[in-house]
C-alpha positions in Angstrom: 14.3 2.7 -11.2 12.6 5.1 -9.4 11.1 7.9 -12.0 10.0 11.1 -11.1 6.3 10.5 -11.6 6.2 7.0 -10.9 3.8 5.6 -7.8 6.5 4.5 -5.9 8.8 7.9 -5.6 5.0 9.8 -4.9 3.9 7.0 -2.0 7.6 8.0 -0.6 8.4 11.5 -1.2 9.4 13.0 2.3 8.0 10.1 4.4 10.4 10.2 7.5 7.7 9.5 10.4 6.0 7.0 11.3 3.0 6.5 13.8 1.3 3.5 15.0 -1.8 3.9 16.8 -3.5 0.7 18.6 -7.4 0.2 19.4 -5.8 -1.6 22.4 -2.9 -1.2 24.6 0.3 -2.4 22.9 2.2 -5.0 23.7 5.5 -3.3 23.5 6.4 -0.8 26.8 6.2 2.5 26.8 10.4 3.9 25.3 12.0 7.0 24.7 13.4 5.3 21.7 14.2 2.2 19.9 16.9 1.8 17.2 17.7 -1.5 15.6 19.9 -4.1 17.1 23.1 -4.4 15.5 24.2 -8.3 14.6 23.8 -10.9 11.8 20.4 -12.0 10.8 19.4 -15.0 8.5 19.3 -13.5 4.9 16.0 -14.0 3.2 15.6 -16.6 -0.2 14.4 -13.9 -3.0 12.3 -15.1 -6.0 10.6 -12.7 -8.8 6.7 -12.4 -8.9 6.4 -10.5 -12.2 8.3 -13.1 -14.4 7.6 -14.0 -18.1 6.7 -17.5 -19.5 10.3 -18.0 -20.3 11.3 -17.2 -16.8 13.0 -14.1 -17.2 11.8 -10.7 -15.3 9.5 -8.5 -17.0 10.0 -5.0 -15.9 7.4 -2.4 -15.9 6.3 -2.7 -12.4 3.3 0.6 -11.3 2.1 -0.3 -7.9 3.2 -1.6 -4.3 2.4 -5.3 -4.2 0.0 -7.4 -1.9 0.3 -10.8 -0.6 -2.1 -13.2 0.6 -1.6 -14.6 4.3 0.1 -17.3 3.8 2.4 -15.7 1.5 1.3 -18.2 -2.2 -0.3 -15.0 -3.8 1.2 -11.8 -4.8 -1.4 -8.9 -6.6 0.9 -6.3 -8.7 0.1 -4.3 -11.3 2.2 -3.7 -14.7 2.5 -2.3 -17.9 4.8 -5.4 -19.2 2.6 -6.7 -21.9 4.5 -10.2 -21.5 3.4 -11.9 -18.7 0.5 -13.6 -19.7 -0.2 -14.9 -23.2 -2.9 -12.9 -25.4 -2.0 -9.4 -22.9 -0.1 -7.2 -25.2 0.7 -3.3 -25.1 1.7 -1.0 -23.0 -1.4 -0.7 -20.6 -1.4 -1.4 -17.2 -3.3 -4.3 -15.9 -3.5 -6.2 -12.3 -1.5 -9.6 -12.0 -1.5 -12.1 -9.3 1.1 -14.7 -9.4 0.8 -18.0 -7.7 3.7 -19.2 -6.3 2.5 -22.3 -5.1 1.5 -23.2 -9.3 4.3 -21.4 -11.0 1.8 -19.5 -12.9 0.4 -15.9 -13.5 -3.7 -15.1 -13.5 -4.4 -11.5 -15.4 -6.9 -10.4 -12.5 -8.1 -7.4 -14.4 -10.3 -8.6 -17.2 -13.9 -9.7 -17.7 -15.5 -13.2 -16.9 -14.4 -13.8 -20.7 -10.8 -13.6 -19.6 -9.9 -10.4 -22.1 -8.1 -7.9 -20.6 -9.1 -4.5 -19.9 -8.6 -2.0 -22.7 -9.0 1.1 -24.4 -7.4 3.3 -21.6 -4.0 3.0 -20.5 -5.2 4.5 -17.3 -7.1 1.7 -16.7 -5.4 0.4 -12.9 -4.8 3.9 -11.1 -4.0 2.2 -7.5 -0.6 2.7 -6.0 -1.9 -0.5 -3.9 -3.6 -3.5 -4.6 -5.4 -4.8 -2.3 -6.4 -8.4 -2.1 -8.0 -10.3 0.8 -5.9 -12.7 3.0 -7.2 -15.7 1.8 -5.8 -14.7 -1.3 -9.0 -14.9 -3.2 -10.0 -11.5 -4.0 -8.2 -8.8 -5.6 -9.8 -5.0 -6.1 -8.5 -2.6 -8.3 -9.5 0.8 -9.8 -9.9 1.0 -13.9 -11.5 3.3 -16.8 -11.7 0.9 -19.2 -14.7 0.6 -21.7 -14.2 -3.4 -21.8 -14.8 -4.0 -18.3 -18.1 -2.0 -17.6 -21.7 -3.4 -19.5 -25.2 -2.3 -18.8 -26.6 0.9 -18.0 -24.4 2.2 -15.3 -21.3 1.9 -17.6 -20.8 6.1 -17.1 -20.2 5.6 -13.2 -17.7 5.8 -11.5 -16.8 1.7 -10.8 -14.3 -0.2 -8.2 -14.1 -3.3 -9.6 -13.2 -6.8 -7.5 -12.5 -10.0 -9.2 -12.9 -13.5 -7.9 -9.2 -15.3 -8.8 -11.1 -18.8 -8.3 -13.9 -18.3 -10.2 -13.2 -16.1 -13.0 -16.6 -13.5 -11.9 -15.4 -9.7 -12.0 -18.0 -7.6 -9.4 -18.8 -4.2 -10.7 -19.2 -1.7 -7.6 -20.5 1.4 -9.2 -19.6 4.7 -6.8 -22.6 6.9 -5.2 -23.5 10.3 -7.0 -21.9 12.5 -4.0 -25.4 14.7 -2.1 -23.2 17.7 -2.1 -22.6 18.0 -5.9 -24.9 15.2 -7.6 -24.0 17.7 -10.9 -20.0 16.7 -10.9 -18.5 14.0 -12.9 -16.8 11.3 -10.3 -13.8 9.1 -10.4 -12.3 6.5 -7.7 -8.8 7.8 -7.0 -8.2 4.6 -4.1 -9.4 1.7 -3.2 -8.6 -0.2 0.3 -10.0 -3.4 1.2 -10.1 -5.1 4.6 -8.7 -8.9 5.3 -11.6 -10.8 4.8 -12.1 -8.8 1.3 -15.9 -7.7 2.8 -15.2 -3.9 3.3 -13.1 -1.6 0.9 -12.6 1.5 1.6 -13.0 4.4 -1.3 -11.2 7.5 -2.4 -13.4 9.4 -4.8 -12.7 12.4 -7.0 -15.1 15.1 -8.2 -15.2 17.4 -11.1 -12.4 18.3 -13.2 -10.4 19.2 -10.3 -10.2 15.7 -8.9 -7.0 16.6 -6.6 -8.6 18.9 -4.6 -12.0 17.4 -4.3 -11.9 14.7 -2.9 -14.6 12.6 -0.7 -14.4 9.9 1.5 -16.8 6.3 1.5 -16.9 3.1 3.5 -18.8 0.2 1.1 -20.0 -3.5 2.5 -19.7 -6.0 0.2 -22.2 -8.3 1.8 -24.8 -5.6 2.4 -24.0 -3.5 -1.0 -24.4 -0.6 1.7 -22.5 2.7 0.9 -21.4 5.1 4.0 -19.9 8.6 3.5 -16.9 9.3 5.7 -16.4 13.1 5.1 -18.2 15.7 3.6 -16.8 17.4 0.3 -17.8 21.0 1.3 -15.6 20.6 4.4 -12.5 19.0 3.8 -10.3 16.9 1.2 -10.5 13.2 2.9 -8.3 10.5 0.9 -9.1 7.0 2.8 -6.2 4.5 3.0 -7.5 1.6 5.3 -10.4 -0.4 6.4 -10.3 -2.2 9.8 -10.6 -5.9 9.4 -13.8 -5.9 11.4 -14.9 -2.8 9.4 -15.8 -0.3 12.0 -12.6 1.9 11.4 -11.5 3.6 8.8 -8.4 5.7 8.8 -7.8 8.7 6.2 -6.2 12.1 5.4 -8.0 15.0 6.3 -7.4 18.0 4.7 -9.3 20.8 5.2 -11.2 23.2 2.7 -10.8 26.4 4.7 -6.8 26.6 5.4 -5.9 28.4 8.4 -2.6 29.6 9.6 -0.5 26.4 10.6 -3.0 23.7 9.6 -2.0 20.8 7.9 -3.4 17.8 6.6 -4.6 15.6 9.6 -4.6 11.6 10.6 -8.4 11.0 11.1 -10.4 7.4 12.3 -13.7 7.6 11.3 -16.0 5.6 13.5 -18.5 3.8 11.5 -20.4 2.3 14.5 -20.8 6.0 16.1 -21.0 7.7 13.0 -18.2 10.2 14.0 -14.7 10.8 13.3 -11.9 11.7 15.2 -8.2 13.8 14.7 -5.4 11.4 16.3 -3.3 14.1 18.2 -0.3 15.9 16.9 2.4 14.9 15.1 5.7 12.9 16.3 7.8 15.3 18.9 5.9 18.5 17.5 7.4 18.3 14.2 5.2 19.9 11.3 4.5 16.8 8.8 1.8 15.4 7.0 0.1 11.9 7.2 0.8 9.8 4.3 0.6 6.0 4.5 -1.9 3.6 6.4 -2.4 0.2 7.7 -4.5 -1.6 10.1 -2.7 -5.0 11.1 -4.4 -7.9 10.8 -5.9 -8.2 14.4 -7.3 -4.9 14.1 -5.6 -3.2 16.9 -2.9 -1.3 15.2 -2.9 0.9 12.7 0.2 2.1 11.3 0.8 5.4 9.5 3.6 7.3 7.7 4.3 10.7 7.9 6.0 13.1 5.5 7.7 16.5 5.9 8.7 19.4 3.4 9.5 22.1 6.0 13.1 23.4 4.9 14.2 19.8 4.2 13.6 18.9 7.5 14.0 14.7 7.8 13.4 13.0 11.0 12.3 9.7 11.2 10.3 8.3 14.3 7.5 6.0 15.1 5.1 7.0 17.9 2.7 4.4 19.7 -0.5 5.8 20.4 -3.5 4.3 22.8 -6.8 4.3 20.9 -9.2 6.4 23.8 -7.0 9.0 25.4 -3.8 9.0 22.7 -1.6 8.7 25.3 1.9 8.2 23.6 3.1 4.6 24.7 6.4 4.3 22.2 9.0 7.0 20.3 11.1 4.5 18.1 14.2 6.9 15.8 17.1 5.8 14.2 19.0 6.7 11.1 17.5 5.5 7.8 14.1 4.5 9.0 11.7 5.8 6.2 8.4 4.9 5.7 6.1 1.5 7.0 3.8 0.1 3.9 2.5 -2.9 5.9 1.8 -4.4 9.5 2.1 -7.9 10.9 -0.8 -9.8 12.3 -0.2 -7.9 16.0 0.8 -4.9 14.6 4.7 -6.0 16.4 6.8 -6.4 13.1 6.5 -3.7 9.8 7.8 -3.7 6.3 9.8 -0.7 6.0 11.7 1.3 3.9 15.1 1.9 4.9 17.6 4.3 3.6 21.6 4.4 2.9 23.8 5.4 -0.4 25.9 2.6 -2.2 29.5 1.6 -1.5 30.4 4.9 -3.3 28.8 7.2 -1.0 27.0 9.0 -4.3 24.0 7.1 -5.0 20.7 7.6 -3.0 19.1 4.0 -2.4 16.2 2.5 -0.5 15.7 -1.1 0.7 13.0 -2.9 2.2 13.4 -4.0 5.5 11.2 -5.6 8.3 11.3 -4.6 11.5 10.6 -5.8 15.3 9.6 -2.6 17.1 9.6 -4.5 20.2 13.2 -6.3 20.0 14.9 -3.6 18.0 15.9 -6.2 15.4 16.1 -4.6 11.6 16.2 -7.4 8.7 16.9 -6.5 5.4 14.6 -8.2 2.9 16.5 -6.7 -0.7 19.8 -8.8 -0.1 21.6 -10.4 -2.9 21.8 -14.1 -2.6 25.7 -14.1 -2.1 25.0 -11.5 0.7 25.6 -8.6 -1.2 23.3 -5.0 -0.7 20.9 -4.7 -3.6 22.2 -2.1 -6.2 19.1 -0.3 -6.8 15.9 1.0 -4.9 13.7 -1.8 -3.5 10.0 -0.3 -2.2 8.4 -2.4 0.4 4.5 -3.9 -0.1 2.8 -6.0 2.3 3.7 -8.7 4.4 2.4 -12.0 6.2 0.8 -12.0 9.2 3.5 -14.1 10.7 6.1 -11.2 9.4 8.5 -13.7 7.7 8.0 -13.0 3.6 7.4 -9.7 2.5 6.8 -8.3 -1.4 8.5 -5.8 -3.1 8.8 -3.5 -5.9 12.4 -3.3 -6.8 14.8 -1.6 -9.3 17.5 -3.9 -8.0 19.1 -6.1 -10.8 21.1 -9.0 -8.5 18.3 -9.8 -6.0 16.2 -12.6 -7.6 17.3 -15.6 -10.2 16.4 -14.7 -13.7 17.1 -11.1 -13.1 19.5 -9.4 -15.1 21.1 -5.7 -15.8 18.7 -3.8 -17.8 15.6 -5.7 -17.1 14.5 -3.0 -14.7 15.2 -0.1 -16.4 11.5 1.2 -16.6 9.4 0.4 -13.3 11.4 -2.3 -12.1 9.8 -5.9 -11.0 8.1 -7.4 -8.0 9.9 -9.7 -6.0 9.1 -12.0 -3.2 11.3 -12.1 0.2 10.9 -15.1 2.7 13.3 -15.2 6.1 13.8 -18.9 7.3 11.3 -19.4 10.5 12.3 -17.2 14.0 14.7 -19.7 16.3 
């Protein structure tokens, strides 16, 4: 169920448009627009991620899911305190279940294997991101347990090592501009080989409206800023797989009539960044969701619009260099894209209709082929039936057949039942048979 306040109904809130925007030419030509083919397509196998020891699902899902390339690890975070032995409460921690095992590792806790505690704002992402191989997961937390030494009052990303147990403690830069303010990490991206993360950070009291930008290599321990705070709000939301690019909101400090929040790619080999141009058929909306596909030429971003209601869906392909628009994709119930395939071709979508009754508002996750037109719906019952309740799309494969979700749905996955997803709902896995 989709609360008021929860991550999911924030990450979706208005998000009608979509833009793509390649580092190279896409592969799909230039259209007016593209809707989805109409016909029957092979119906996924559904299986729950966030499960309990006795098999049942646990509820008390908080963030989009991730999953590893070849689809064997999912990274979800929860509140349940009954998926792994010795975790109790109500706090939120990080999960990744292994598919290929059958079992669940608690990914935020120490090298001791306790869980974080003493702040039930301890995971803050509405992602979490985790490396293709599957190996690394990072995640945001302010929890006394998992910081030691002296920098334990920074501000701290956090990255832990599935195979080995080690949690890495990335302490966040005192911001030039304001060394005096007390900082926070509001996001967290990370790219696919788990090298580069990309970092929201908040300053002062006033974290929402001060908010600064920074691009971190692992390898190199080498901090960049993106944006400055004295000139604009910049919340980052994804990190090229090579690194270089970096795409995030600009907003700026001094409003002006008619500005709004801007699509920016900073440039970390030049150092600069740059606005993408307009929005989708001159509409008024605001960039809100971000992902560079695995091959690092397309980057896909959702857009969101308040202006007297107004809802109109699209997806516009843009030519890194000039801009030039390449693709307008529209059609009815397209909402947002929360992930990219490996060639940026195929993208887990929401999609949007009301129940058999015609009353109830619902949203499913759906993946689809902007080049053929072809819409598959992942949140499908196993006797073919519509799921009953909201399903939120996370990532998916490179090869676009299994995608993860966070769903309210009750009739979706085996050991789900009414009730179970009353608060948060669960994460589930989706996996289409292979393309004839």
């Amino acid at each position: 169920m989709l609360t008021w306040n929860s991550p999911r109904r924030r990450a979706l809130v208005g998000a009608g448009v979509l833009l793509v925007v390649s580092v190279t030419a896409p592969a799909a030509p230039a259209a007016a627009a593209v809707g989805p083919v109409p016909g029957s397509h092979p119906r996924p196998v559904v299986e729950a991620a966030s499960v309990k020891p006795n098999g049942r699902t646990a509820g008390f899902m908080e963030s989009q899911p991730a999953v590893s390339d070849d689809g064997q690890r999912v990274a979800f975070v929860s509140s349940a305190g009954t998926l792994v032995r010795g975790v109790t409460g109500t706090c939120a921690q990080v999960y990744v279940r292994d598919r290929a095992r059958g079992v669940t590792l608690l990914a935020s806790s120490g090298e001791d294997g306790a869980p974080a505690t003493g702040s039930c704002n301890s995971v803050t992402s509405t992602w979490t991101p985790m490396s293709g191989d599957g190996r690394l997961v990072a995640f945001l937390s302010d929890a006394p347990s998992l910081l030691r030494g002296p920098g334990r009052a920074a501000a701290h990303v956090f990255v832990k090592h599935l195979d080995t147990g080690r949690l890495e403690r990335i302490a966040v830069p005192v911001e030039p501009s304001r060394p005096g303010l007390s900082r926070s990490v509001g996001a967290v991206s990370m790219s696919a080989d788990g090298r580069y993360l990309a970092v929201t950070v908040g300053l002062g009291l006033n974290e929402v409206t001060n908010h600064v930008g920074y691009w971190y290599d692992r390898a190199t321990r080498t901090w960049q800023r993106i944006c400055h705070a004295m000139v604009a709000r910049c919340v980052v939301q994804a990190v090229s797989p090579d690194g270089r690019y970096v795409a995030y909101r600009f907003i700026p400090r001094i409003v002006q009539p008619g500005d709004r929040p801007r699509l920016t790619v900073y440039d970390r080999v030049t150092g600069r960044s740059r606005w993408v141009a307009g929005t989708p058929a001159g509409q008024t909306q605001d960039p809100n969701w971000m992902r560079f596909s695995d091959d690092g030429r397309t980057l896909v971003v959702s857009w969101s619009s308040f202006d007297f209601g107004t809802y109109a869906p699209a997806v516009t392909v843009h030519r890194v260099g000039d801009f030039a628009e390449q693709q307008l994709i529209r059609f009815p119930g397209l909402g947002a894209a929360l992930d990219v395939d490996r060639t940026g071709r195929r993208l887990a979508i929401s999609y949007h209709r009301s129940d058999r009754q015609g009353y109830k508002y619902i949203i499913d996750t759906a993946v689809y082929d902007r080049v053929s037109g072809r819409l598959r719906i992942a949140s499908i019952a196993p006797d073919g039936s519509p799921g009953n309740d909201t399903s939120v799309p996370g990532g998916i494969t490179p090869d676009g057949r299994t995608v993860v979700m966070a769903s309210s749905a009750s009739n979706l996955a085996p050991g789900d039942r009414p009730g179970d997803d009353y608060y948060g709902g669960d994460c589930l896995v989706a996996t289409f048979p292979p393309r004839a």
